[in-house]
C-alpha positions as CSV (number, residue, x, y, z in Angstrom):
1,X,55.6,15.9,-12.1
2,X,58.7,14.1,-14.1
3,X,58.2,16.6,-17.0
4,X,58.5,19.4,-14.5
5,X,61.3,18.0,-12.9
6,X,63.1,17.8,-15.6
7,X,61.9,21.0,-17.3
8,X,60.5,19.5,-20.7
9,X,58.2,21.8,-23.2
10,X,57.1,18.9,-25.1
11,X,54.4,16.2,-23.2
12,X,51.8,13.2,-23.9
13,X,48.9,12.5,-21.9
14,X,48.2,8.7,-22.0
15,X,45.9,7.5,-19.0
16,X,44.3,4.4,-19.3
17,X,41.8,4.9,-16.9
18,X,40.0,8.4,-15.1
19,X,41.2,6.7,-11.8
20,X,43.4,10.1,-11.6
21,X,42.6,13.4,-10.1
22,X,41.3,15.8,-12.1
23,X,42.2,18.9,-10.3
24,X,45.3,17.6,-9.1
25,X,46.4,17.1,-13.1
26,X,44.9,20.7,-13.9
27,X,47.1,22.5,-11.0
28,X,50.3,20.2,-12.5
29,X,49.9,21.5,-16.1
30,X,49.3,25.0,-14.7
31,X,52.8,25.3,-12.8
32,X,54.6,22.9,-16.2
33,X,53.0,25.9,-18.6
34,X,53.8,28.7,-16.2
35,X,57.6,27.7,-16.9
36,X,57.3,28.7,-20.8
37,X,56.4,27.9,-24.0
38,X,54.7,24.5,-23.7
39,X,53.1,21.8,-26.1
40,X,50.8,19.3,-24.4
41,X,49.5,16.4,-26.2
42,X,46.9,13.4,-25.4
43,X,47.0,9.8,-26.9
44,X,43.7,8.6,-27.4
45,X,42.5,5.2,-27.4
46,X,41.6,2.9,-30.2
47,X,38.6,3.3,-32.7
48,X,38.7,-0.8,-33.9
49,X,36.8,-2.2,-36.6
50,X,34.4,-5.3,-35.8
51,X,33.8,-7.4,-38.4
52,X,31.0,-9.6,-37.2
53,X,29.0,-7.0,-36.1
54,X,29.9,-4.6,-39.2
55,X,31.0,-1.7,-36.6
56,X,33.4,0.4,-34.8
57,X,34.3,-0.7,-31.2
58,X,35.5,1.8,-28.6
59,X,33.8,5.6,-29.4
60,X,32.6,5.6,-25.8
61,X,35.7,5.7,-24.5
62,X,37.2,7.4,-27.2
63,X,34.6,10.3,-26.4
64,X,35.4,10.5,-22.9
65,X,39.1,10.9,-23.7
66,X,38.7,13.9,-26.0
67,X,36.7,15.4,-23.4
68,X,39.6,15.2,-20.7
69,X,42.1,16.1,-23.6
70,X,40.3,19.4,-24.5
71,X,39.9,20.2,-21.0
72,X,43.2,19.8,-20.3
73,X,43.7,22.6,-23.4
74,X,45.6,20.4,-25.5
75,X,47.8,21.7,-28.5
76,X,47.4,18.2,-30.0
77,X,45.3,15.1,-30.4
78,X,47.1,11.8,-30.9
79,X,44.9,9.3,-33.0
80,X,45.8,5.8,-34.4
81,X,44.8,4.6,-37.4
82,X,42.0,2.7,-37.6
83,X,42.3,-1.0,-36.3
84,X,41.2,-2.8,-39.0
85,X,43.0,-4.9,-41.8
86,X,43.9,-3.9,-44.9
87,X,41.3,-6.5,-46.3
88,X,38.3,-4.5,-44.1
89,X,39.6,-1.3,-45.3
90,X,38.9,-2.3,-49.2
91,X,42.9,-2.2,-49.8
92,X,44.5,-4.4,-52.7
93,X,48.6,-4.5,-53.1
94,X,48.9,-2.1,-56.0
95,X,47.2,0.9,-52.9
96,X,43.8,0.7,-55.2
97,X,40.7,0.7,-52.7
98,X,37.4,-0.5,-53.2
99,X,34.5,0.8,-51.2
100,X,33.5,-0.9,-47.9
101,X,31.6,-1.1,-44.5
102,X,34.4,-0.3,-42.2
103,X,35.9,2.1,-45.0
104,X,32.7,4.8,-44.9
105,X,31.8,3.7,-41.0
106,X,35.1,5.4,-40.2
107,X,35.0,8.1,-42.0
108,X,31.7,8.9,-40.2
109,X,33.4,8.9,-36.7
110,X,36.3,10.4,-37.9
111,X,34.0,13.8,-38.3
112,X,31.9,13.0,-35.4
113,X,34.9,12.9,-33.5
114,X,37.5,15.6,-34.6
115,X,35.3,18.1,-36.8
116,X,35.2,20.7,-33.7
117,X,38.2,19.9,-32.3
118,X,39.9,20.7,-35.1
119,X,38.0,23.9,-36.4
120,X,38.7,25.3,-33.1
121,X,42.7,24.7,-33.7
122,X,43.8,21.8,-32.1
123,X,45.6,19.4,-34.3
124,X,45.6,15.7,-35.2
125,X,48.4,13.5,-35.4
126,X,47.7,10.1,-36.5
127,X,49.8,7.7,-35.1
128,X,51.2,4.5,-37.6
129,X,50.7,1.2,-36.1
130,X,52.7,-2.3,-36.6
131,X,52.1,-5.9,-37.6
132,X,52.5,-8.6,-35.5
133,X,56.0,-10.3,-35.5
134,X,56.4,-12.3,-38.9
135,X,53.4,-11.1,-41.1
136,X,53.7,-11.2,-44.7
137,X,54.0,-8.3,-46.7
138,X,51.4,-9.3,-48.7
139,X,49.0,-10.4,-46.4
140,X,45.9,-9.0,-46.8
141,X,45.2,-9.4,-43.0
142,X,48.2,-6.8,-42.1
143,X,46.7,-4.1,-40.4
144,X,45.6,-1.0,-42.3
145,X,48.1,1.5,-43.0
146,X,51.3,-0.3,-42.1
147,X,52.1,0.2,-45.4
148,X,53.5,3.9,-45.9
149,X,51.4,4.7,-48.9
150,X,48.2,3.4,-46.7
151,X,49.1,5.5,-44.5
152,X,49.4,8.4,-46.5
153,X,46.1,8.2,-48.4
154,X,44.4,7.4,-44.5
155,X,46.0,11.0,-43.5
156,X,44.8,12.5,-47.0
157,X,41.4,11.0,-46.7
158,X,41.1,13.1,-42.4
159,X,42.7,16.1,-43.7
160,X,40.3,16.2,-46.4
161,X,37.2,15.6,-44.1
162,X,38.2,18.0,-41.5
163,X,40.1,21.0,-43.1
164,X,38.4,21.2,-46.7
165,X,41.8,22.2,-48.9
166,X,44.2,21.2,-46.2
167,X,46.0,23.3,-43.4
168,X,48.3,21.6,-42.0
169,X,46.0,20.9,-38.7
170,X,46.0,17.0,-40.0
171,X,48.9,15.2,-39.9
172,X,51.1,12.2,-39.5
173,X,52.3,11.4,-35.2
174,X,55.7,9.1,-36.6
175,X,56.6,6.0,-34.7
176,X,59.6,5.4,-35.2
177,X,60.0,2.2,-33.5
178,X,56.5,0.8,-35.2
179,X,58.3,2.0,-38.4
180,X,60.9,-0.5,-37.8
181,X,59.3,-3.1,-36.1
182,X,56.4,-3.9,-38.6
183,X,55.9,-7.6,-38.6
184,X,59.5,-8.9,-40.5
185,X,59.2,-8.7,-44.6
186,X,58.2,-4.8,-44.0
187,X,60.7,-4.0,-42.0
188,X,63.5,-4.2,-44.6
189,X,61.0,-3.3,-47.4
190,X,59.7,-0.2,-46.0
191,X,63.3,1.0,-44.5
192,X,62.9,4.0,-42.0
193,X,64.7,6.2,-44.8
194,X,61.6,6.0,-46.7
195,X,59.4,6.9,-43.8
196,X,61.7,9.9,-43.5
197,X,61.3,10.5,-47.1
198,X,58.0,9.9,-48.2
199,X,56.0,10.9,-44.8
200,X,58.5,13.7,-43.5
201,X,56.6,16.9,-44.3
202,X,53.8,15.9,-42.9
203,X,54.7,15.1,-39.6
204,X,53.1,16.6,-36.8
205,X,55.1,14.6,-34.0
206,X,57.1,12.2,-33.1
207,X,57.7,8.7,-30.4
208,X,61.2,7.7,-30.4
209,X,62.3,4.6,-28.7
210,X,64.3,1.5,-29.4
211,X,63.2,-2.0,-30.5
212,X,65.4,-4.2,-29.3
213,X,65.0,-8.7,-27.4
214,X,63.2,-7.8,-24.0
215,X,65.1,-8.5,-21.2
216,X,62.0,-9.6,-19.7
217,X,60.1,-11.1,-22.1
218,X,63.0,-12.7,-24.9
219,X,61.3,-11.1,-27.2
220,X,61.6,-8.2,-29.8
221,X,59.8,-5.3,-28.3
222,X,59.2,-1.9,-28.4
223,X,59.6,1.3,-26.1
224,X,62.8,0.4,-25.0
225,X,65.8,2.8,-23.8
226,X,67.7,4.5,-26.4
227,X,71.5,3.7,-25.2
228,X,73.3,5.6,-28.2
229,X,72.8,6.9,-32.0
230,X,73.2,4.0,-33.8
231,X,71.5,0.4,-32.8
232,X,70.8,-2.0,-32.4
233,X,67.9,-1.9,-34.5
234,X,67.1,1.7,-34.6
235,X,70.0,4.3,-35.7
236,X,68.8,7.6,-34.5
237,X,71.7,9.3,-36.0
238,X,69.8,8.3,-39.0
239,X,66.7,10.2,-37.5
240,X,69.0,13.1,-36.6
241,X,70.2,13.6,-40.0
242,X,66.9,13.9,-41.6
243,X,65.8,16.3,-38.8
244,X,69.4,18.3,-39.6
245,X,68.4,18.1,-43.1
246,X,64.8,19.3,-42.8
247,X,63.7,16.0,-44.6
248,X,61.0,15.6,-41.7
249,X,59.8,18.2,-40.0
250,X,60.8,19.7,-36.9
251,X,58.1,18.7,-34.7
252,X,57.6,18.0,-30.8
253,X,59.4,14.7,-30.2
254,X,57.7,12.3,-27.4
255,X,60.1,9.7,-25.3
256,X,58.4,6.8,-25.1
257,X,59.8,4.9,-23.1
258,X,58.2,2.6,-20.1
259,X,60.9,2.3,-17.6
260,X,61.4,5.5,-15.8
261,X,66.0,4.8,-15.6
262,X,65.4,4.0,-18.9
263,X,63.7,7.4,-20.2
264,X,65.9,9.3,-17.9
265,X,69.2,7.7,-19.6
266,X,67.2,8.1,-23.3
């Protein structure tokens, strides 16, 4: 209802539950696609990697998720990474892997899941995550892929499983604010210039927001409202000039932002 309100062609799907209506969200897209040319996409949950039990957690839900997504005749799929460390995932600082468990187990659901989806046109974006406030760069219990190169050989490794040569179809869904935010010593070593740099043409989408202390909370926190181009912590003139400049893609851009003035004023 907001995006028809305020006539946006770009939107994200993100329920946590089914308590919804079903119907009632098919009529809403309806009239939001009858205004024009429309991109809908849907963030999935979490595929995450259990170590005592050597498996993946969460492809129930995951599956029923999908299902509502390609109902709902989605352009796009959003998909994090997979919830593991970079210790599970085989990774070593120098970006050299070594075989594992978790490694080949999700690889498995990655073309259980997507294959069809995918080879019937709907795109993936997979979505970078963040570290915890003050985890070492070197720490081998950072989560997988919040290193950019990590990340990059994660989106190789889908695109090669699901569209055999590449075609674009898998991509990168850019967080800017987990970009920033990535646990302290990454932050400033991984500045978002070279997310812009080194990730750009593969973006598929975007979530913008600003990382700034919680009002609430005290804390440094995420989704917050973007008041102007260039801070606190996040200077979107930055992001604008590497849009301007084609160095990212243009993409469908997601506001995501939980406070309803807040994403208004963004």
């Amino acid at each position: 209802e907001e995006a028809l309100a305020l006539d946006f062609p770009c939107l994200e799907l993100r329920p946590r539950d089914f308590s919804f209506s079903r119907p009632s969200l098919d009529d809403a897209i309806d009239r939001w696609r009858g205004r024009g040319p429309r991109y809908l996409s849907y963030h999935l949950p979490n595929l995450t990697w259990n170590p005592d039990a050597g498996r993946i957690e969460g492809e129930e839900a995951m599956r029923d998720h999908l299902s509502c997504a390609l109902d709902a005749g989605v352009e796009s799929l959003t998909a994090h990474v997979p919830r593991a460390t970079s210790l599970d995932m085989g990774m070593d600082d120098g970006c050299a892997r070594r075989p594992t468990d978790a490694w080949r187990t999700f690889e498995d659901a990655t073309v259980r899941l997507f294959e069809e989806p995918v080879r019937s046109g709907v795109r993936l974006a997979i979505e970078n995550i963040h570290n915890p406030r003050g985890t070492p760069a070197a720490s081998p219990n950072r989560s997988f892929t919040t290193r950019i190169d990590e990340y990059l050989l994660w989106i190789d490794t889908v695109s090669d499983l699901l569209c055999s040569g590449g075609n674009g179809a898998v991509g990168a869904l850019l967080d800017v604010g987990h970009a920033r935010n990535n646990g302290g010593e990454l932050d400033n070593l991984q500045p978002l210039g070279d997310w812009y740099a080194r990730v750009g043409k593969r973006i598929l989408g975007y979530h913008i927001h600003q990382v700034d202390v919680s009002p609430q909370t005290g804390k440094l926190s995420n989704h917050l409202a973007i008041e102007n181009p260039f801070g606190p912590r996040i200077s979107y003139a930055g992001f604008l000039w590497a849009w301007s400049t084609r160095q990212t893609n243009r993409a469908p851009i997601f506001v995501e932002i939980r406070d309803e003035a807040g994403r208004r004023e963004t």
